[in-house]
C-alpha positions, 0 to 999 in steps of 0.5 A: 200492519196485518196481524199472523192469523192461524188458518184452514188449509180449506178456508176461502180468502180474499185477494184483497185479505192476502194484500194486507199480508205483507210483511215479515209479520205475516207473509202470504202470497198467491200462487195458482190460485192457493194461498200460502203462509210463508212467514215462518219459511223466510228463513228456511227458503233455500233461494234467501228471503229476499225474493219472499219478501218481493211477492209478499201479498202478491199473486206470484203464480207467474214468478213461481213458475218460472223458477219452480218445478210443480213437486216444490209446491207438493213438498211444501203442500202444508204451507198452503193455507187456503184458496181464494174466494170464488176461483180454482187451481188451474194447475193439473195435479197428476196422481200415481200411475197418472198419464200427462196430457202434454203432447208427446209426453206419452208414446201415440198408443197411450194417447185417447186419440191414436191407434196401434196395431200392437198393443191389446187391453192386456198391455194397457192393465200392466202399463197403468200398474208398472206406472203407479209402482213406479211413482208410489215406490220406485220414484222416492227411493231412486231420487234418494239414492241417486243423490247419496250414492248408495244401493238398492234396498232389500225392502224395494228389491222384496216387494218387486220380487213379490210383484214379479217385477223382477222375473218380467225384467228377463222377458217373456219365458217359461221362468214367469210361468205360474206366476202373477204379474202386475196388473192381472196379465196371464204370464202365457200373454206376457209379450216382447211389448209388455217386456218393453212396457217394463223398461220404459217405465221403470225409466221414469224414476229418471235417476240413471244410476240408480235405474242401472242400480236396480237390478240392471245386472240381473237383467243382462246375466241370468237371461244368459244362465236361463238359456245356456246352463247346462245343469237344470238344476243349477239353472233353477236354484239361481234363477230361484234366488235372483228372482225371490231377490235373496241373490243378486247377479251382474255380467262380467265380460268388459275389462280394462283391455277389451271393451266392446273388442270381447275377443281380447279378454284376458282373464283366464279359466283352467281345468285343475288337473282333476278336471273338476274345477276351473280356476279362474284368474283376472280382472274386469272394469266398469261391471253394473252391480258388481259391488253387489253381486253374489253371482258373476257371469263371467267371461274367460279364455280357456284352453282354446278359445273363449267360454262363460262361467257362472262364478260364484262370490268367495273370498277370492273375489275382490270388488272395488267401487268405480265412480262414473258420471252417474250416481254409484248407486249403480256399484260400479265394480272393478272385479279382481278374480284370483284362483277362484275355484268353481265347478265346471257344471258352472260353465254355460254352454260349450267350452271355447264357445262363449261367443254365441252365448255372449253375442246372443244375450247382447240382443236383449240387453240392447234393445233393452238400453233402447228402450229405457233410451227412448223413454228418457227422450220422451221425458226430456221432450215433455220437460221442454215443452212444459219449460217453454211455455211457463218460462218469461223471457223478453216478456213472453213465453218462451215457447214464442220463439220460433227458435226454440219451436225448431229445436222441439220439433226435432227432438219430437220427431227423433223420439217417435221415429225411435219409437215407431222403429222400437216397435217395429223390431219388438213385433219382430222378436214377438213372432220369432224363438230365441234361437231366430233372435239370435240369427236375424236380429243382431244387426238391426237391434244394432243399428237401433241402439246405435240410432237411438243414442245418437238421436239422444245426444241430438236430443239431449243438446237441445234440451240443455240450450232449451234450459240455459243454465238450469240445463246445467244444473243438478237441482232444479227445473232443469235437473232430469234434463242436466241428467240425461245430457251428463249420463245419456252417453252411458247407453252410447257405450255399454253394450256395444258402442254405436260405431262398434253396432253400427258396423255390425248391421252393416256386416250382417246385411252384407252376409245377405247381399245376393249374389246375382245383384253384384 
């Protein structure tokens, strides 16, 4: 019986040394050419000691693998106690702000070999500093969350208020103006592409709630009080706030009566008989960061027609926490409003003209969604593909089977035909002003949310068979695929279902139908 010896984690061993290890004395075992000391880790394994005790003095690289993700090895990094005389870890490990050299794993402009019209050095710079935030920063935090349901921190929420993250979320616009953003890019340069950089990685935290939780809300409400306020100074105190990230702010326009059918609101706005104030009564559901949110860019009738008011939180307002499929890390809010008083300066836009303002603010909130979407699809795909090829099945890999190799070139060909058509519509929203976004773009943006979430249900099914029941299983090798097929639909229905969009690029091409041609 192997005598327990202490050892350098930078010592060399011997095969034949870590053989002579095997028993609950002294338990070691190879895995990817690193040895570990997990003697005092039998009883602490979460899958039982049995399985330790199976590979004890054994090269269990292959077993590992085909079980574990790599990150259990990083969290357990103080186990490893050496490496094995004369061999080197094969396994690439990939640093903050690091891209993954599996195939598919990156969008084709941040790959060495393809080109793109689109991008310049100026976009690279701030992907690669979005990136290394996101993993040093991001990352631990949504994962965190996502798990105990609770809300951003203040301290996360500061150091993107610091960086700017949080005046990039709005787009390009005279709000970044002065300021530096990641990665040294000019505010002046600062492009729908590089808006589009932002939201794809900030998805790669890969925990859906909380990436809604992180000032999603903010995202899809202050845009509309940026363009549509009509007191300036107004405009500026908010804008001021949210974006320092001492206030925060959500869009309240869904209610329990009206979804995507917006005309059927029922919470109402009236004048008080001075005519300088608006009270405001009604509900909504489902609001992203309501729970929250000091501000509420809410949605209301008035006296004939529909109009949106900037309503600020008072005693008057009452939020109450939903619980969805994701996380509540989100603050799901069901949003009671009764005889909140606010000064009619808070009104944005025209009175009984809302819509415009609400239909001309959906265009960046969706093809924000498709963004993020799109990300969440690469993420599976790369995920699949690495599943594939370690996992022993039949005693091959899966990746083998020419079934599964169906199934991956689907999901590869939805995720870059998705991709290319988000391009193709950002590189149209980077040569027009708001106001010609607003008049050309509701339609096809339309059809692209609507495309999107529907190549993800496609790519989120296959996904799951892919994993079997790790697919199904919230901790583990298949957890970022079990969470994409349990929350990939939120982005079918918010913002306007698929059916709903679908039908309006449709109606919008109808309204340019010549004529001559019937």
């Amino acid at each position: 019986m192997a005598q327990k010896t202490s050892q350098s984690p930078t010592q060399t061993l011997t095969r034949a040394e870590v053989a002579k290890n095997n028993t609950e004395e002294s338990l070691w075992c190879i895995i990817d050419h690193k040895v570990y000391d997990l003697t005092d880790f039998l009883d602490a394994h979460p899958g039982g000691s049995v399985v330790l005790r199976q590979i004890a003095g054994q090269d269990a690289t292959m077993a590992f693998y085909n079980l574990h993700r790599q990150e259990v090895l990083q969290k357990y990094a103080s186990l490893c106690i050496g490496t094995i005389e004369g061999e080197k870890p094969e396994v690439i490990q990939k640093g903050p702000g690091d891209l993954s050299p599996v195939p598919y794993a990156e969008p084709l402009w941040l790959t060495p070999v393809f080109k793109s019209p689109y991008y310049t050095e100026s976009h690279r710079k701030l992907q690669r500093a979005v990136r290394e935030f996101v993993d040093r920063d991001v990352y631990p935090e949504a994962q965190q969350k996502e798990q105990d349901g609770t809300y951003i921190s203040q301290e996360l929420v500061d150091k993107m208020a610091a960086n700017n993250l949080l005046a990039m979320r709005l787009g390009p616009g005279k709000h970044l103006t002065g300021r530096t953003l990641l990665g040294g890019v000019k505010s002046e340069e600062f492009d729908y592409f590089h808006d589009m950089i932002v939201a794809q990685e900030l998805s790669r935290a890969v925990a859906r709630g909380f990436q809604d939780g992180n000032m999603a809300g903010m995202m899809i409400s202050l845009t509309a009080v940026r363009q549509w306020a009509n007191d300036s100074a107004l405009r500026d105190r908010v804008t001021d706030e949210c974006l320092s990230g001492k206030k925060f702010m959500c869009l309240a326009v869904t209610e329990a009566f009206a979804g995507s059918d917006v005309a059927g609101i029922r919470t109402t706005a009236h004048k008080t008989p001075d005519g300088k104030h608006y009270l405001i009564n009604g509900t909504k559901k489902w609001i992203t960061n309501g729970m929250f949110a000091d501000y509420f860019v809410t949605g209301c009738r008035t006296a004939n027609g529909f109009s949106v008011i900037l309503v600020p939180r008072d005693d008057n307002v009452t939020t109450k926490k939903i619980k969805t499929s994701y996380s509540t890390a989100a603050a799901t809010a069901f949003i009671e409003f009764d005889n909140v008083k606010v000064p009619v300066n808070h009104l944005l836009g025209k009175e009984d003209q809302g819509f415009i303002v609400i239909m001309s603010n959906f265009n960046h909130e969706r093809w924000s969604m498709a963004c993020s979407v799109v990300r969440w699809m690469r993420t599976v795909v790369e995920e699949c593909l690495k599943w594939a090829h370690q996992r022993i099945v039949f005693g091959k890999p899966l990746i083998q089977q020419p079934a599964i190799r169906q199934k991956l070139a689907k999901m590869i060909s939805l995720t870059e035909a998705c991709q290319s058509w988000l391009e193709s519509i950002t590189f149209q929203m980077c040569s027009m002003d708001y106001a010609q976004q607003s008049k050309l773009l509701g339609g096809p943006i339309g059809l692209l949310k609507s495309y999107v979430t529907r190549c993800a249900h496609d790519v989120a099914d296959d996904a799951v068979n892919i994993f079997g029941g790790r697919g199904l299983t919230q901790s583990g090798m298949g957890r970022v695929v079990e969470m994409f097929h349990r929350t990939y639909k939120f982005d079918a229905i918010l913002g306007g279902a698929e059916e709903v969009l679908a039908d309006l690029g449709v109606r919008q091409a109808m309204k340019q139908m010549p004529k001559a041609m019937l």
